[in-house]
C-alpha positions in Angstrom: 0.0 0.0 0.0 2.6 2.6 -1.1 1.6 6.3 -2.4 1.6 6.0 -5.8 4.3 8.2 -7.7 5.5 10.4 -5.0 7.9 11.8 -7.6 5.4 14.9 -8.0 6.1 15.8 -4.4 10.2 15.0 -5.1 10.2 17.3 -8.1 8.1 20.0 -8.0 8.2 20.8 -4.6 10.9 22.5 -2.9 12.1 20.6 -0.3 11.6 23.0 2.6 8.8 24.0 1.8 7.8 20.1 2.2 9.2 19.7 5.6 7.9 23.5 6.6 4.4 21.9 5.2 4.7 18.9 6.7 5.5 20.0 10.2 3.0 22.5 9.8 0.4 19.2 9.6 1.4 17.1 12.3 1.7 20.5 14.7 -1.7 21.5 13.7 -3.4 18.2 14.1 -2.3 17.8 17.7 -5.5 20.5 18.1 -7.6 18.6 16.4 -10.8 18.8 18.5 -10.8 22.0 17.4 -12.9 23.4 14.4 -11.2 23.5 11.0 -8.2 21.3 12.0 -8.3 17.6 12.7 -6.4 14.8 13.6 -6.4 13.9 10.2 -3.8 16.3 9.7 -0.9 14.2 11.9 -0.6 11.0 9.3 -0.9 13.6 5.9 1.8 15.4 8.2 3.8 12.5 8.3 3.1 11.3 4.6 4.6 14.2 3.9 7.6 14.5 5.5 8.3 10.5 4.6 9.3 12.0 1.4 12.5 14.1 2.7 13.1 12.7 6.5 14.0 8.5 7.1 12.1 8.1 10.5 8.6 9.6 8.5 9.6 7.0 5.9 9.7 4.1 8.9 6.6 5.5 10.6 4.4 5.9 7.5 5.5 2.6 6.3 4.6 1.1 10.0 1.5 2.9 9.6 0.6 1.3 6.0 1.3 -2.1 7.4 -1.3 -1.9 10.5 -3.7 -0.3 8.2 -3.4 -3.6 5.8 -3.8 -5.2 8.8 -6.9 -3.7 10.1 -8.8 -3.6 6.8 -7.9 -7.0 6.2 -9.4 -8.2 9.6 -12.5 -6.3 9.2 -12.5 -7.5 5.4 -13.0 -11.1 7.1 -15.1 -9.7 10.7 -17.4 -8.4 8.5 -18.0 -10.1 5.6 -21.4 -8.7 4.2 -20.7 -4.9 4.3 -20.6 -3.4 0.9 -17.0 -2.2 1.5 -15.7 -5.7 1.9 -16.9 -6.9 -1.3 -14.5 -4.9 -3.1 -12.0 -7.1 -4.7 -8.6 -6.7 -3.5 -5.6 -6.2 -5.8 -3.6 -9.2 -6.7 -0.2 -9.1 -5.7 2.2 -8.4 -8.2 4.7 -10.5 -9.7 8.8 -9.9 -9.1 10.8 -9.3 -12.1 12.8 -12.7 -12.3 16.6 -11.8 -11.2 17.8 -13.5 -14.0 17.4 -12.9 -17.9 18.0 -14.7 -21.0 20.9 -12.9 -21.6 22.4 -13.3 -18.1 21.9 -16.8 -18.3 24.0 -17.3 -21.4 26.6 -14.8 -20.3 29.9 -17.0 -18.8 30.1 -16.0 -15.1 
């Protein structure tokens, strides 16, 4: 479950102003019972920041994991909801390590 081509965010955004943004987010969403922000704002915050700083990049990716997790579960706990009768991707296929060419190649 990985953000699909985060290459926008690489390229056309300066990077401070993606770590100014991003801490912006997670700062803000620590007040999120109030109006207008929300604690929605702490995990775009750090989906942000994964771009440019490695312990986002570990959170985030801890975070995509549980969230696999979780939908998964209630995929099964729940069988008959509407949501859970959406078929799932099917996992793709790794390149092979080896070619034709490699193979024929003296080592």
């Amino acid at each position: 479950m990985n953000v699909p081509n985060n290459a926008f965010f690489r390229k056309r955004i300066f990077k401070p102003f993606r770590i100014t943004l991003g801490s912006v987010l997670v700062f803000f969403g620590i007040f999120g019972f109030l109006p207008i922000v929300g604690f929605w704002m702490i995990p775009a915050g750090v989906a942000v920041l994964s771009v440019d700083l490695p312990w986002a990049k570990r959170v985030w990716d801890r975070f995509e994991v549980w969230y696999g997790n979780v939908f998964a579960w209630a995929r099964r706990r729940f069988p008959k909801l509407p949501w859970s009768k959406v078929p799932l991707p099917e996992p793709e296929e790794l390149p092979s390590t080896e070619s034709e060419d490699a193979a024929s190649c003296p080592r």
